[in-house]
C-alpha positions in Angstrom: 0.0 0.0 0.0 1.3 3.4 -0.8 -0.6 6.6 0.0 -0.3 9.8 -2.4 -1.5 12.8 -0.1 -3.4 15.7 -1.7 -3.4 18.8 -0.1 -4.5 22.7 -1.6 -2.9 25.0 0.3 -3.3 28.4 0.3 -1.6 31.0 2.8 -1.0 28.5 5.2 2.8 28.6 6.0 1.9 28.7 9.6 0.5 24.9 9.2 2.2 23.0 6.1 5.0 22.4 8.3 3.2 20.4 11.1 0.7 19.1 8.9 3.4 17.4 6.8 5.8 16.1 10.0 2.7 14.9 11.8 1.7 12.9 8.3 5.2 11.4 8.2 5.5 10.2 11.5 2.3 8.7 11.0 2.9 6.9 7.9 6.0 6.1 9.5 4.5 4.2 12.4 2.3 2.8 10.5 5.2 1.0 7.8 3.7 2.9 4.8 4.9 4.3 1.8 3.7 7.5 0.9 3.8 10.9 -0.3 3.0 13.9 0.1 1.9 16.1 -2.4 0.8 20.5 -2.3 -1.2 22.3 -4.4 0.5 25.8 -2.9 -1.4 28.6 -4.2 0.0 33.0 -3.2 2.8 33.6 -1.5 3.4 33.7 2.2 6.4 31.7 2.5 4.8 28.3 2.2 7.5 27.3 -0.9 10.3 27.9 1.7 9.4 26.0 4.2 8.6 23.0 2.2 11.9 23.2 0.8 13.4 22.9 3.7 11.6 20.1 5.1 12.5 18.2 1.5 15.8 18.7 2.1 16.2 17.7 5.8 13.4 15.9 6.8 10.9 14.7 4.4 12.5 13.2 0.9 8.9 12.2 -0.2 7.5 15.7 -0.1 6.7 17.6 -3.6 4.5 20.3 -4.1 3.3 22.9 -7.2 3.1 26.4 -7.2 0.9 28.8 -8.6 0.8 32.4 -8.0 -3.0 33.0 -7.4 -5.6 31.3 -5.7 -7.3 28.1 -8.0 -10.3 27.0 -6.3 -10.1 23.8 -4.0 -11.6 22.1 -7.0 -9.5 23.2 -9.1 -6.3 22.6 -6.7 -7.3 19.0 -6.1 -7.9 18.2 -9.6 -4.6 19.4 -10.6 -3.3 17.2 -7.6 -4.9 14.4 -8.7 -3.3 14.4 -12.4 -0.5 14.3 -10.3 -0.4 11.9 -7.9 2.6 9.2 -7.8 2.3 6.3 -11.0 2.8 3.5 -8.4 0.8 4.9 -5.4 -2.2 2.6 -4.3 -4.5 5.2 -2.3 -5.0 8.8 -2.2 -5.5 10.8 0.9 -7.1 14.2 1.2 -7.5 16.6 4.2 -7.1 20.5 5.1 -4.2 22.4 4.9 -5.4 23.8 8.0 -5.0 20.8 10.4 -8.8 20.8 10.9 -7.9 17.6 10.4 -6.1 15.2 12.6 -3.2 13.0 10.8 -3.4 10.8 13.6 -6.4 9.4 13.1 -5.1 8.3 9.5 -4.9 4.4 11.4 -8.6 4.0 11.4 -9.1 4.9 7.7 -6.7 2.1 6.8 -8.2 -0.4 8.9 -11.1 0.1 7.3 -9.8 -0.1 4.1 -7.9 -3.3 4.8 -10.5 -4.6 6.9 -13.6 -4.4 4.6 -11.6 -3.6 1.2 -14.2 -0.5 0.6 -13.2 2.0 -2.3 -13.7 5.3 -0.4 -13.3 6.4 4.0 -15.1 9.3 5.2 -13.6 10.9 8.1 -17.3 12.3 9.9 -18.2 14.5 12.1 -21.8 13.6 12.2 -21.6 10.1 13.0 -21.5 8.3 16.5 -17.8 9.4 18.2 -17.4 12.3 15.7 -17.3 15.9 17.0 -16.2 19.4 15.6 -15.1 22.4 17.9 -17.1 24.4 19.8 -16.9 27.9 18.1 -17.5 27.1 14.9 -19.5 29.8 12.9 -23.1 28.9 12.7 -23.4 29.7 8.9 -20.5 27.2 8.1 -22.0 24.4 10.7 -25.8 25.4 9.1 -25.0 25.4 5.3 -22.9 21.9 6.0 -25.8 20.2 7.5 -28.4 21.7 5.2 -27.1 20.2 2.4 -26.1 16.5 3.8 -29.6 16.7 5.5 -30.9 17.3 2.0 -28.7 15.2 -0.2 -29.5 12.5 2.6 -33.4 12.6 2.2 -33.9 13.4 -1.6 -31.4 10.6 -2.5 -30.1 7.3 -1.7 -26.8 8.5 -0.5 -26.9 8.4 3.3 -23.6 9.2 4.3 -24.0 11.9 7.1 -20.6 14.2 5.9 -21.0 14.3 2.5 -19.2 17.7 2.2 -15.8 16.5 4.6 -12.8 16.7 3.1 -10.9 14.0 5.2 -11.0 10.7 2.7 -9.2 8.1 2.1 -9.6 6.6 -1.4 -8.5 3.8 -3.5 -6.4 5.0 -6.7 -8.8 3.5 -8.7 -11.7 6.5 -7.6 -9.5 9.0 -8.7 -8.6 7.7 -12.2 -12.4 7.5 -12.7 -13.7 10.7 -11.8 -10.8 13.1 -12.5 -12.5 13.1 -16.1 -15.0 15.0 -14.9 -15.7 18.3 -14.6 -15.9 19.8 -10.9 -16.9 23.3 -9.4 -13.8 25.0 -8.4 -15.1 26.1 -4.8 -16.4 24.3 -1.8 -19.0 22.6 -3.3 -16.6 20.3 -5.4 -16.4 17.7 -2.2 -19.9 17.4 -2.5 -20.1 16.9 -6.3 -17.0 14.1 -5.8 -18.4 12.2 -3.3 -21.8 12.1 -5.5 -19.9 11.2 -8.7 -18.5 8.3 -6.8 -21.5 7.1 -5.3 -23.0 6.8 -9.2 -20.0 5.3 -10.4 -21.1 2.5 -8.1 -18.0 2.6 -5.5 -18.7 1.5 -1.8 -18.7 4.6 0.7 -18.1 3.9 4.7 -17.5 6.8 7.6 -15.0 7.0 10.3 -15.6 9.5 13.4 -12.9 12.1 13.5 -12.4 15.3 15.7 -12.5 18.4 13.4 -10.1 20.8 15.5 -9.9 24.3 15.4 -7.1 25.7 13.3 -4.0 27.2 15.1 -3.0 29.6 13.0 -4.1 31.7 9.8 -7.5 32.4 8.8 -9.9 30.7 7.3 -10.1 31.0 3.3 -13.8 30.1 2.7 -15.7 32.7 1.1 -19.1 33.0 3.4 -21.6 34.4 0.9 -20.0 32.5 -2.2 -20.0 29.3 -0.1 -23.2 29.6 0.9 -25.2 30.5 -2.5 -23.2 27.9 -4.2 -24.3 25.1 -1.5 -28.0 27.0 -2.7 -27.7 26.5 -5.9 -26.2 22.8 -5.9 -29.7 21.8 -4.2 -31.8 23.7 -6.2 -30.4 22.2 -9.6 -30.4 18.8 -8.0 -34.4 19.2 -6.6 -35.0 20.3 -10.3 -33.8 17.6 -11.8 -35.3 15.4 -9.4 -38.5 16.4 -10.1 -38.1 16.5 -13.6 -37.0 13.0 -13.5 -40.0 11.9 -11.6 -42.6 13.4 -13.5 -44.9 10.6 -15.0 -44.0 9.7 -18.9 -40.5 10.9 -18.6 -39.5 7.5 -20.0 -36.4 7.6 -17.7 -35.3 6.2 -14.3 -34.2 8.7 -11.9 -30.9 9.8 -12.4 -29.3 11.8 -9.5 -25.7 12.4 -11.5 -26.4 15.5 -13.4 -26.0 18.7 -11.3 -22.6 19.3 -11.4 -21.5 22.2 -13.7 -18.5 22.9 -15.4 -16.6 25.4 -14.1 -13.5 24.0 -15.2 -12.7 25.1 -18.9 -10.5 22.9 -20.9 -8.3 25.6 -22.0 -7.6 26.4 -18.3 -3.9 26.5 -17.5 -4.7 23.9 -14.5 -5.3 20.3 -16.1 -9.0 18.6 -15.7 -9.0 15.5 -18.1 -7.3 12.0 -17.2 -6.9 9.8 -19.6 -8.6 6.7 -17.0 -11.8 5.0 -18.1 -14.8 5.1 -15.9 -18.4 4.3 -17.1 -20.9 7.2 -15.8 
């Protein structure tokens, strides 16, 4: 088993150091090969201290750079094109250390255990938490739409939209052909795409921390309205689908949009089969 980790990064010098020690000792511990691998986007003096830890501490460390912010759609499907040829598994969390590399052990388990494509790391589910503090509008628009998703649809995951996974490689070279929204709403659209697709989905609890440092990158307004939109195009074609004499079976795949051109400098086709 070897893990590519996928991380967008933007202006979070103050946490790509930890975030990437803490992942290595892990891995470490653990007896697995791995990598890790930044999407850095501005510049606050991220670059530099990556270097250094490449140098000194972490051979398996590689990043790319771009000067202005992508989207965290658009940051993890560039990170996806470029995950290692002979890596197994893909791993995605914050930059932020929302997440917690230590509880990496029981996403693996799982995946050994019960050979399932794609690990959730939840907060919603029995032993899960999130930190007291949190801004009501980020906590409301996340459990409006898995609240949503979970009772229009037959995906019943309860943290659709957490960006803690663990997948198989094969997940990746399926969906990366498709087209994702560039913000938020591109964990949501993923996790949908693989659930069509037809790959098994199980949750883990995890403890979303507070981060320690920097600020929080997630545009409230945009976030919100695009959350909005995402269920109403997905109620519309719901209904539309359901209507009597529509001669079609109901087909919950077709909401995400492209925001993604093809000409765009950051790459968004794979050249992987997977039957939608």
């Amino acid at each position: 088993m070897k893990v590519t980790v996928v991380i967008p990064a933007y202006h979070e010098k103050g946490n790509v150091s930890e975030l990437s020690v803490r992942l290595q000792r892990v891995f470490v511990a653990m007896g697995l090969q791995f990598e890790i691998f930044f999407v850095i986007q501005g510049d606050d003096g991220s670059l530099e201290a990556l270097d250094e830890l490449s140098k000194h501490e972490i051979p398996s460390l590689r990043w790319a750079y771009f000067p202005s912010p992508l989207g965290v759609g658009a940051a993890f499907c560039y990170g996806f094109q470029n995950i290692s040829p002979d890596c197994t598994h893909v791993l995605t969390l914050d930059a932020d250390l929302n997440h917690q590399p230590e509880e990496l052990p029981l996403f693996v388990t799982e995946v050994r255990k019960h050979e399932v494509d794609i690990v959730v790391g939840s907060r919603y589910v029995r032993g899960g938490s999130q930190f007291e503090g949190l801004p009501f509008w980020k906590f409301a628009s996340s459990r409006l739409v898995n609240d949503f998703l979970s009772y229009t649809t037959d995906l019943k995951i309860s943290d659709k939209t957490s960006g803690y996974r663990l997948m198989r490689r094969e997940v990746v070279d399926c969906l990366v052909n498709a087209s994702f929204s560039r913000g938020y709403d591109f964990y949501l659209e993923f996790m949908w795409r693989a659930h069509r697709a037809g790959f098994n989905i199980v949750e883990v609890p995890i403890e979303f921390k507070a981060r320690k440092t920097g600020r929080s990158k997630m545009p409230k307004i945009r976030t919100f309205l695009s959350y909005l939109f995402l269920l109403l195009r997905t109620y519309a074609d719901l209904v539309r689908k359901r209507r009597p004499g529509s001669g079609q079976d109901i087909d919950h795949g077709n909401f995400t949009r492209s925001n993604i051109s093809p000409n765009s400098t950051v790459p968004t086709r794979f050249s992987r089969g997977c039957k939608d």
